[in-house]
Backbone as numpy.savetxt, mean C-alpha at the origin, in Angstrom:
# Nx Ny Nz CAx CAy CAz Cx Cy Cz
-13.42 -5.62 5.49 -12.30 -5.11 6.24 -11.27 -6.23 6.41
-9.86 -5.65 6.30 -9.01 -7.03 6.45 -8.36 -6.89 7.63
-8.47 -7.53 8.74 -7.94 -6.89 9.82 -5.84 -8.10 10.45
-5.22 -7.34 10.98 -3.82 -7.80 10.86 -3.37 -7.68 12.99
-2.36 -8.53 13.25 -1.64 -8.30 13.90 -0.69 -7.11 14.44
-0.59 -6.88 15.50 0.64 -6.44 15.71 1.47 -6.96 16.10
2.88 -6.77 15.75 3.83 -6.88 16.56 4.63 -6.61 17.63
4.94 -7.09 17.95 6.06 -6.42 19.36 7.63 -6.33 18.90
7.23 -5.94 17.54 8.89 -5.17 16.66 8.79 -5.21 15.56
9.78 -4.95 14.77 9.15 -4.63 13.38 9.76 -5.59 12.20
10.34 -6.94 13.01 10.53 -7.62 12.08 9.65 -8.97 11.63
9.50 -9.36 10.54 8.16 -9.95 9.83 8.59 -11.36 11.63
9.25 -11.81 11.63 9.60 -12.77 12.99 9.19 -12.62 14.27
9.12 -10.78 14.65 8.92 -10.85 15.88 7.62 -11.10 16.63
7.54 -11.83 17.79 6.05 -11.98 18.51 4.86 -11.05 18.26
4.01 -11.56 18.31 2.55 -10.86 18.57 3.02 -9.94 19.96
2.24 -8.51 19.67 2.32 -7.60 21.02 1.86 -8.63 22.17
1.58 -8.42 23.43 0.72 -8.85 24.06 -0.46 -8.05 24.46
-0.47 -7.24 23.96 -1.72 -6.49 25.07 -2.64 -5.67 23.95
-2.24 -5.26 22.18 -2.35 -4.85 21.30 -3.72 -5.55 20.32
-3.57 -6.57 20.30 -4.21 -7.17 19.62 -5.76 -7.63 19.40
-6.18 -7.16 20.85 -7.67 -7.45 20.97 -8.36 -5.91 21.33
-9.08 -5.66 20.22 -9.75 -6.60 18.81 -8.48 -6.35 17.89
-7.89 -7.32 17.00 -7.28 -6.99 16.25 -7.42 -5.88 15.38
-6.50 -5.00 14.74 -6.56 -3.32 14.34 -6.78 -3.83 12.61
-7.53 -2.60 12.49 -7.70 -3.03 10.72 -6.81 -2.37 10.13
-6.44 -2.83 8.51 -5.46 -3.14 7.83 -5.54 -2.39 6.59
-7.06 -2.84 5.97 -7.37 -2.34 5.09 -9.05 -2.38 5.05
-9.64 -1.09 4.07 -11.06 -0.91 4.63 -11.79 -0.31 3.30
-12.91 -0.57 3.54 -13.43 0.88 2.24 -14.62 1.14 2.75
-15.11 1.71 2.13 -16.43 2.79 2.09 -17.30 3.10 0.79
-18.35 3.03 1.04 -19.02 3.66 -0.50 -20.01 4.92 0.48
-19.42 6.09 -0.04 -20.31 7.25 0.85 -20.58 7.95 -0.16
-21.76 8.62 0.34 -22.83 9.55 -0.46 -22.70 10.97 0.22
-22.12 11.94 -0.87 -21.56 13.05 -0.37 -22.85 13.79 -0.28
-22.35 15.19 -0.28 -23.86 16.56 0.20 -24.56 16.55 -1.40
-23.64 16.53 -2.40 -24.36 16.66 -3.57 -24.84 15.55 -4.26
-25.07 14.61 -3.64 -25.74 13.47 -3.49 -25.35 12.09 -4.42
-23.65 12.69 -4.74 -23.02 11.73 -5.45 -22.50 10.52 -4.74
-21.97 9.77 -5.18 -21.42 7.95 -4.75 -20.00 8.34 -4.92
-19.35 8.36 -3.64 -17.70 8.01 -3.93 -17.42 6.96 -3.29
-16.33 6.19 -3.65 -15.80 4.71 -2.98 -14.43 5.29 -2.68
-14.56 4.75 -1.54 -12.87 5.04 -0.37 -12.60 4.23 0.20
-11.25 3.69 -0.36 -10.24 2.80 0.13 -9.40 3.19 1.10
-9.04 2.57 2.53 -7.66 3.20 2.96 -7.35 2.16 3.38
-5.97 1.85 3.78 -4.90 1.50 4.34 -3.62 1.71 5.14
-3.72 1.13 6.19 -2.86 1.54 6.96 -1.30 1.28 6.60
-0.74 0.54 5.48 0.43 -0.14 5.19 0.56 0.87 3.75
1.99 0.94 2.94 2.28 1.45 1.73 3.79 2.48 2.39
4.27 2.05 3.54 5.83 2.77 3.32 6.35 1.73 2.34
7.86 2.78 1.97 8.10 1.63 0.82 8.84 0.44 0.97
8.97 0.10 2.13 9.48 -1.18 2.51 7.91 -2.30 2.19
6.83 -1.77 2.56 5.74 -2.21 2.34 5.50 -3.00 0.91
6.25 -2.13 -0.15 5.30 -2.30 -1.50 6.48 -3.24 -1.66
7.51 -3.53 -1.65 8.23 -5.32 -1.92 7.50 -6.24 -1.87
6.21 -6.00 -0.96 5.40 -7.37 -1.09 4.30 -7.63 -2.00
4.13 -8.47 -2.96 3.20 -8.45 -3.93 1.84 -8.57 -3.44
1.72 -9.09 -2.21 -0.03 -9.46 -1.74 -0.30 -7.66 -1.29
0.74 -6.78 -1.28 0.19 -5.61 -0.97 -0.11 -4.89 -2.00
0.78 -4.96 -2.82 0.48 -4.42 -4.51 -0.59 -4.90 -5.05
-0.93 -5.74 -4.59 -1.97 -6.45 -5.62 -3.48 -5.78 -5.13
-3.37 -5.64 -3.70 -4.27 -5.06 -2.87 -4.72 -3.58 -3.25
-3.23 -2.89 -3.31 -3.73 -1.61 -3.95 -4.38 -1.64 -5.07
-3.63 -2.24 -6.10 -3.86 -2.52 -7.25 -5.67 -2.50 -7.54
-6.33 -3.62 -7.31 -7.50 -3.96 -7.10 -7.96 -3.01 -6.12
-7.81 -1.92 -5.46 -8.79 -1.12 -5.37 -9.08 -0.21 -6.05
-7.61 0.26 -6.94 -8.18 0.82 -7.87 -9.25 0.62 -9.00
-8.89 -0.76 -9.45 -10.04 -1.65 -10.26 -11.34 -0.97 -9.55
-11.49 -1.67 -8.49 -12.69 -1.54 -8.22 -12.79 0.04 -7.89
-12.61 1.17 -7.48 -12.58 2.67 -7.24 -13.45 3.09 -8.79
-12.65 2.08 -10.02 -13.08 3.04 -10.97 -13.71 2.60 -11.39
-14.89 0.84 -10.80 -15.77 0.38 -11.56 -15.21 -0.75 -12.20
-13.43 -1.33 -12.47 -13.52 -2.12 -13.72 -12.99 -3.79 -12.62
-13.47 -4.40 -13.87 -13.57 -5.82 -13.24 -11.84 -6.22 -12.69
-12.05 -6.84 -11.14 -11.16 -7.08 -10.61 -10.73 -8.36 -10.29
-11.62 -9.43 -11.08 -11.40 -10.64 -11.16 -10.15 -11.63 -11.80
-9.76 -10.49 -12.56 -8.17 -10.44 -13.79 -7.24 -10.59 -12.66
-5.89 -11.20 -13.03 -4.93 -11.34 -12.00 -4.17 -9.94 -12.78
-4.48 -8.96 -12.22 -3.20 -7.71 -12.93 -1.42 -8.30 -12.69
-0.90 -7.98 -13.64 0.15 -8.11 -13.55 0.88 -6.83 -12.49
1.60 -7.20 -11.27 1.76 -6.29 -10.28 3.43 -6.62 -10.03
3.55 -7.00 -10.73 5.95 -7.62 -10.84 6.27 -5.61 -10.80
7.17 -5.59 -9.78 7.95 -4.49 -9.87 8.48 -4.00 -11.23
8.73 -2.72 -11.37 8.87 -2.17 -12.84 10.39 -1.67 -11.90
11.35 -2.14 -13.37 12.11 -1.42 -12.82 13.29 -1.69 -11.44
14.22 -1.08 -11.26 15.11 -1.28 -9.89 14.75 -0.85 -8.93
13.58 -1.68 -8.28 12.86 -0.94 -6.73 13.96 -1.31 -5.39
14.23 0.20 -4.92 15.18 -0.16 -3.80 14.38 0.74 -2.84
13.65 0.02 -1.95 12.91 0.78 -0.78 13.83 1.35 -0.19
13.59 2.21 0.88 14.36 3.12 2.20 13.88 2.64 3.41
14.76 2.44 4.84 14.75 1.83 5.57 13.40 3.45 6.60
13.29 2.77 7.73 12.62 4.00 8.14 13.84 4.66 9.41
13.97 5.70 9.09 15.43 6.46 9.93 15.04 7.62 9.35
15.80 7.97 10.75 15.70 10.14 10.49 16.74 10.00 9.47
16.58 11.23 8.33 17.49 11.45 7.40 18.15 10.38 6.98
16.93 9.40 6.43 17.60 8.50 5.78 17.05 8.38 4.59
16.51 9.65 4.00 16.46 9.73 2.39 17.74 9.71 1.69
17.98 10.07 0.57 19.04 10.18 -0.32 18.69 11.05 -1.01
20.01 11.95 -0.46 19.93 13.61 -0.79 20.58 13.47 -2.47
19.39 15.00 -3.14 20.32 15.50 -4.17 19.41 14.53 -5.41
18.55 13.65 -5.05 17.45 13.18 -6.07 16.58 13.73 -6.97
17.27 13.51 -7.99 15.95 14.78 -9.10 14.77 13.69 -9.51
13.59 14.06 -10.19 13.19 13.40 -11.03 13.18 12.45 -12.02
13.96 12.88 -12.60 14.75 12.44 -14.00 15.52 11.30 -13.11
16.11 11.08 -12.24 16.99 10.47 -11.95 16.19 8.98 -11.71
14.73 9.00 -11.54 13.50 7.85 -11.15 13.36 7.68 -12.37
13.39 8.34 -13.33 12.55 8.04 -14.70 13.26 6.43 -15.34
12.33 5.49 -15.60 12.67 4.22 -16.47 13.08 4.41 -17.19
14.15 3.71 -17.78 14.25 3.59 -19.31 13.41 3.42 -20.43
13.33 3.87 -21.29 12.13 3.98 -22.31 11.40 3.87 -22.12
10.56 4.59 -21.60 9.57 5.17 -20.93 9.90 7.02 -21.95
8.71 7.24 -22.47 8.67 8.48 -22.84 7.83 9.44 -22.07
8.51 10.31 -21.86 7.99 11.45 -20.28 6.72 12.51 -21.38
């Protein structure tokens, strides 16, 4: 389990809460559970991944490697986790998507759909 701080605001600067923190809240976690039909699933969660989140590479990399490991393959490799592409996160605000976004409009360049 990786367990994290809170803050008392939401900028990477502002103070530790005061009253939040004990026991510090977890971050990121997994599981290996054995369902009714007596199979093995592995479950990752995380509390972080808005997309202001994924700018940071120690978080990408995090996801990244659970998938490795989710599907069994060795996670000892440094995956290459560099943004693809013009990543422009969204701030968090009411109606502060950007209306009128198709699909096509995300799609990379050469990249064949």
């Amino acid at each position: 389990m990786v367990r994290a701080d809170i803050l008392h605001g939401t900028t990477p600067d502002s103070p530790l809460h005061p009253t939040k923190n004990t026991p510090h809240q977890p971050l990121a976690w997994y599981r290996v559970h054995k369902n009714e039909a007596s199979k093995t699933n592995k479950v990752f969660c995380t509390t972080r991944g808005s997309s202001t989140d994924l700018g940071d590479e120690s978080l990408r990399r995090l996801l990244v490697n659970s998938v490795y490991w989710g599907f069994g393959m060795d996670v000892s490799a440094r995956a290459d986790v560099q943004l693809v592409g013009d990543f422009q996160s969204s701030d968090y605000s009411f109606n502060g998507f950007r209306k009128g976004v198709k699909p096509d409009d995300l799609a990379l360049p050469g990249l064949a759909r």
